[in-house]
C-alpha positions as CSV (number, residue, x, y, z in Angstrom):
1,X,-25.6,19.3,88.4
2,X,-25.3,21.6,85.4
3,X,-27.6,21.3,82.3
4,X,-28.1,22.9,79.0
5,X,-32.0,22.8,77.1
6,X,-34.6,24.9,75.3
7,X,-36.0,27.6,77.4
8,X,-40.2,27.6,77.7
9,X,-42.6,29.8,79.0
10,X,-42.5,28.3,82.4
11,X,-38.1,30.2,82.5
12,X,-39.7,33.9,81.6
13,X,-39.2,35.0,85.5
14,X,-36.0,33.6,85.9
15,X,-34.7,35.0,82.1
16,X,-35.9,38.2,83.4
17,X,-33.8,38.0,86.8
18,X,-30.5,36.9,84.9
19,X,-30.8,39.5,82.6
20,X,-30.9,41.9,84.8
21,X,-28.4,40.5,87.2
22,X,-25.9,40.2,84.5
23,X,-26.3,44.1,83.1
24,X,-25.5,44.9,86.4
25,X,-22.9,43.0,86.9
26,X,-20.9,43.1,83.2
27,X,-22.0,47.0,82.6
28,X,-21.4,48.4,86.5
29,X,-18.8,51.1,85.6
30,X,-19.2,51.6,82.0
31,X,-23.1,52.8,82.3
32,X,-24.7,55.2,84.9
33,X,-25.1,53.4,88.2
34,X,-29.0,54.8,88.7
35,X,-30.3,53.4,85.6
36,X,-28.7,50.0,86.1
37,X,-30.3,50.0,89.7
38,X,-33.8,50.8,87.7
39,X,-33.7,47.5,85.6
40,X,-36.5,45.9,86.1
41,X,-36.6,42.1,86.7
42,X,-40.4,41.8,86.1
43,X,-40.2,44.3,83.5
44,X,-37.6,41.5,81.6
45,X,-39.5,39.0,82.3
46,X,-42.8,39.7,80.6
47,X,-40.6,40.9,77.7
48,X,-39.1,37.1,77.5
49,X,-42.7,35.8,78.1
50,X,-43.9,37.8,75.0
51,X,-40.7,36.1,73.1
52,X,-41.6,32.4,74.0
53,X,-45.0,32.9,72.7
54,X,-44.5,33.9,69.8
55,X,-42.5,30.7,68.2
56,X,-41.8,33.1,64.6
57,X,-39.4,35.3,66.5
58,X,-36.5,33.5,64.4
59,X,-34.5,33.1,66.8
60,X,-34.2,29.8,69.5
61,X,-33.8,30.2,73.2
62,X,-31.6,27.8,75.2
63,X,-31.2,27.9,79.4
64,X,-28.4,26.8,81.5
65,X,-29.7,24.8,84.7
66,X,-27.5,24.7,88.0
67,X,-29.0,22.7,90.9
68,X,-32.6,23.2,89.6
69,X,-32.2,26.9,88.8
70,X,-32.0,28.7,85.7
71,X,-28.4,31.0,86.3
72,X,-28.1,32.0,82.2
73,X,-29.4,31.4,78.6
74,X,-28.2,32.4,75.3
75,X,-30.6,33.2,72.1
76,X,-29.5,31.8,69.2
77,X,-30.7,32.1,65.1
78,X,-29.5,33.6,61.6
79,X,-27.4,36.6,62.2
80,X,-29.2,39.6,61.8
81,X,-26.4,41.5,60.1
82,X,-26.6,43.3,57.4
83,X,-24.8,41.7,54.3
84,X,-24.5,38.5,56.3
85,X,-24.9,35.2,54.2
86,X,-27.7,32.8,55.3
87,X,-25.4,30.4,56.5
88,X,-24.6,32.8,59.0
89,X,-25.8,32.2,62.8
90,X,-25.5,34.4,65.4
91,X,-25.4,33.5,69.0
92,X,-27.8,36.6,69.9
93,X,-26.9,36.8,73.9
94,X,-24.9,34.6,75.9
95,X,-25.8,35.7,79.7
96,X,-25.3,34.2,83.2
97,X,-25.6,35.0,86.4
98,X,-22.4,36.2,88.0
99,X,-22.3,33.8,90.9
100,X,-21.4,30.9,88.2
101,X,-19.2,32.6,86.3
102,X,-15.6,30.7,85.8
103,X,-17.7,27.4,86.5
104,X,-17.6,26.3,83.4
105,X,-21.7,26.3,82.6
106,X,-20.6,28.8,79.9
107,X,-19.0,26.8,78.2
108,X,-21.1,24.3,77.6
109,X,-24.0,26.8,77.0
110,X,-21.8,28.1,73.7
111,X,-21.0,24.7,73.0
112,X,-24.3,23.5,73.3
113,X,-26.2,26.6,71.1
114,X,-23.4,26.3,68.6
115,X,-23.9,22.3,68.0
116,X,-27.4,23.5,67.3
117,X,-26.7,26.3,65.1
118,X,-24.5,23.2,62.9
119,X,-27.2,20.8,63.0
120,X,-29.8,23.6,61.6
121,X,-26.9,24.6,58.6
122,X,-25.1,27.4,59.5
123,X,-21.5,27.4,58.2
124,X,-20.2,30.0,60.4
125,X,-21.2,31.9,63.8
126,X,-20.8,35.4,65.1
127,X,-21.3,37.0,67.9
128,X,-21.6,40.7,69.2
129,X,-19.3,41.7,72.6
130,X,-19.1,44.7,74.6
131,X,-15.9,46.4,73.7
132,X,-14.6,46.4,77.1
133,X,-15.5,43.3,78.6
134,X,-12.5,41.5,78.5
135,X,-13.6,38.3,80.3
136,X,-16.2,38.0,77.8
137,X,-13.5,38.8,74.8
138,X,-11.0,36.2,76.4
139,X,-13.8,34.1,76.8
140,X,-14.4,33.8,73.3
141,X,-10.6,33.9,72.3
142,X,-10.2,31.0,74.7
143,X,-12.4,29.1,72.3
144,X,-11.3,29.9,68.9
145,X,-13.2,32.7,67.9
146,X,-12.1,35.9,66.8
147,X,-12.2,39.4,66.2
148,X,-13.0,40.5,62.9
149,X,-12.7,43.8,62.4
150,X,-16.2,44.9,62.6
151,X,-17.5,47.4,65.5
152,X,-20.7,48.9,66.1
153,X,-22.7,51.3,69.0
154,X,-25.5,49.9,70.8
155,X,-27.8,52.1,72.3
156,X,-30.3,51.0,75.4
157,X,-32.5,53.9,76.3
158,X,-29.8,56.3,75.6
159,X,-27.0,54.5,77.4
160,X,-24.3,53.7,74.4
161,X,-22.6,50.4,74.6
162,X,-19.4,50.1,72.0
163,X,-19.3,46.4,70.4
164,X,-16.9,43.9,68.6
165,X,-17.4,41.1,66.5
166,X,-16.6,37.8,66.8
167,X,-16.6,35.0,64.5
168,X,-15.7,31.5,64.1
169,X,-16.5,28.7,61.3
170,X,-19.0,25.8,62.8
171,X,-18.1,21.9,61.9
């Protein structure tokens, strides 16, 4: 049974495990092989810990639930772009686990998060996606979003990750 709802503090372990599961799977290839082996699960984990205490981060975390385990989660909240309008959400991560991938519970965790980011008043939605993941690109394609034009450069601890935009309107 698949489920979408608000992560808590109890889901900081398993956010930690996804996270890192995921890098390693989306970025295995594009980014140096030793550093992805050094993520740290427990490491993640207390960083998501600190995140669901503190309630004035700005930005909402959701989980996706697959026979009682927590395989993803996306963040969700105002875009933090610069120029963006206030009626501008962003859908902050969108990660699962690879084992469920092409089962459908991403789907409803996008559909879910952007419901929510409607019901709080945002007009429109964007997203950031690594430049060459083209499941995650088609992905959002396959659901009306698109690119617009805008790139950036990530950097995690020196490891650069080359980003697209995508946007669509909400309602």
């Amino acid at each position: 049974m698949q489920t979408v709802r608000r992560a808590n503090l109890t889901d900081a372990d398993a956010l930690g495990s996804v996270e890192v599961r995921a890098w390693q799977a989306v970025h295995r290839g594009d980014l140096d092989d030793d550093w992805l082996d050094g993520l740290d699960p427990v490491a993640a984990a207390e960083v998501w810990r600190e995140e669901l205490r503190d309630p004035g981060s700005g930005r909402e975390l959701f989980v996706a639930i697959d026979a009682g385990a927590v395989v993803g989660f996306a963040a969700v909240g105002r875009s933090r772009d610069r120029g963006a309008t206030p009626a501008t959400g962003e859908v902050q991560a969108l990660v699962l686990i690879p084992d469920v991938w092409g089962r459908g519970l991403a789907s409803d965790l996008l559909a879910e998060v952007t419901d929510h980011l409607a019901d709080q008043g945002f007009s429109d939605v964007t997203a950031w996606v690594p430049e060459r993941n083209d499941r995650a690109r088609r992905f959002y394609a396959e659901r009306g979003w698109y690119e617009d034009g805008e790139r950036s450069v990530d950097d995690h601890d020196g490891h650069q990750i080359a980003r697209v935009r995508v946007r669509r309107p909400l309602g």
